[in-house]
C-alpha positions in Angstrom: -51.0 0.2 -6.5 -51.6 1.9 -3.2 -54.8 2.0 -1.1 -56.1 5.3 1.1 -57.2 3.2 4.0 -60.1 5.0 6.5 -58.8 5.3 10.3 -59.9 6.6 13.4 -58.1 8.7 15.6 -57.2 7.1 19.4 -54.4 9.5 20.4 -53.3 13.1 19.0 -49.6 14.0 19.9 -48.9 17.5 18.1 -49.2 16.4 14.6 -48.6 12.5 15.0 -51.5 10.9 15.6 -52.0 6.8 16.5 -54.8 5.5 14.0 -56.8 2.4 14.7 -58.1 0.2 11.7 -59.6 -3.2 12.6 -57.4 -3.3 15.6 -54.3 -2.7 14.0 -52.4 0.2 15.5 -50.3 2.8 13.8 -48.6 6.7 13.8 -49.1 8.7 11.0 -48.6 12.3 10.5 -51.4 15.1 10.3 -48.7 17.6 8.5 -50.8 17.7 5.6 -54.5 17.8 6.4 -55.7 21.4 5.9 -58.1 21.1 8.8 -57.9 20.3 12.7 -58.9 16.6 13.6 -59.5 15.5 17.3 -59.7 12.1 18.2 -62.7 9.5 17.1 -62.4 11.2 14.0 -61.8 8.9 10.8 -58.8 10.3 8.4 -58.1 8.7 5.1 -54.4 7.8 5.0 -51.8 7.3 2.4 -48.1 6.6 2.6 -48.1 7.3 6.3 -49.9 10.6 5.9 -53.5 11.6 6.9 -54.7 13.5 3.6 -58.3 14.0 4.2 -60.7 14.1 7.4 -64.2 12.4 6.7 -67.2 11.0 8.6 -68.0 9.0 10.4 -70.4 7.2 8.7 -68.1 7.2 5.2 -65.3 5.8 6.9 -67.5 2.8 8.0 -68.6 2.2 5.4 -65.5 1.9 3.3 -64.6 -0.5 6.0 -67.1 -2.9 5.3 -66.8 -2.7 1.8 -62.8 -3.5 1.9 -63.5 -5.8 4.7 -66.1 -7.5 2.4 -63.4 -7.2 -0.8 -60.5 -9.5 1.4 -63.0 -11.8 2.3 -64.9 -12.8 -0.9 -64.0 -15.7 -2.4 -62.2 -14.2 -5.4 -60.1 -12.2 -3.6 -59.0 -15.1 -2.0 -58.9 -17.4 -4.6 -56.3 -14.4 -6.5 -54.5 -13.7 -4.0 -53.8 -16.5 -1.4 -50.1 -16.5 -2.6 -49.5 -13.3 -0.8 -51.3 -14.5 2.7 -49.0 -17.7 3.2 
């Protein structure tokens, strides 16, 4: 199972950009999004890809939610095999 994860733009080199989630850094490529993106703006991204541009407010909020998700006690519980 894979997971589009929200991530804001901190840097814009051609079409690799450096995305920021919870602190964690990384470059993705912005081959396939069908409009221009500058940065502070949030991206859904899959496989390494940015495949969608959304706001602000959106990409917050799916923060929190999968922020909440990894820290509830069932998640935990299910998965703390995989966090050792």
């Amino acid at each position: 199972m894979c997971l589009a994860v929200p991530s804001e733009i901190v840097c814009i080199n051609d079409f690799v950009a450096t995305v920021d989630v919870h602190g964690a850094r990384r470059e993705i490529s912005l081959l396939l999004l069908p409009e221009p993106v500058e940065v502070g703006d949030f991206v859904i991204v899959h496989a390494g890809f940015a495949i969608q541009k959304i706001d602000r407010e959106a990409g917050n909020e799916a923060l929190r939610m999968i922020r909440e998700l990894v820290e509830s006690e069932e998640f935990q519980e299910q998965y703390k095999e995989d966090f050792v």
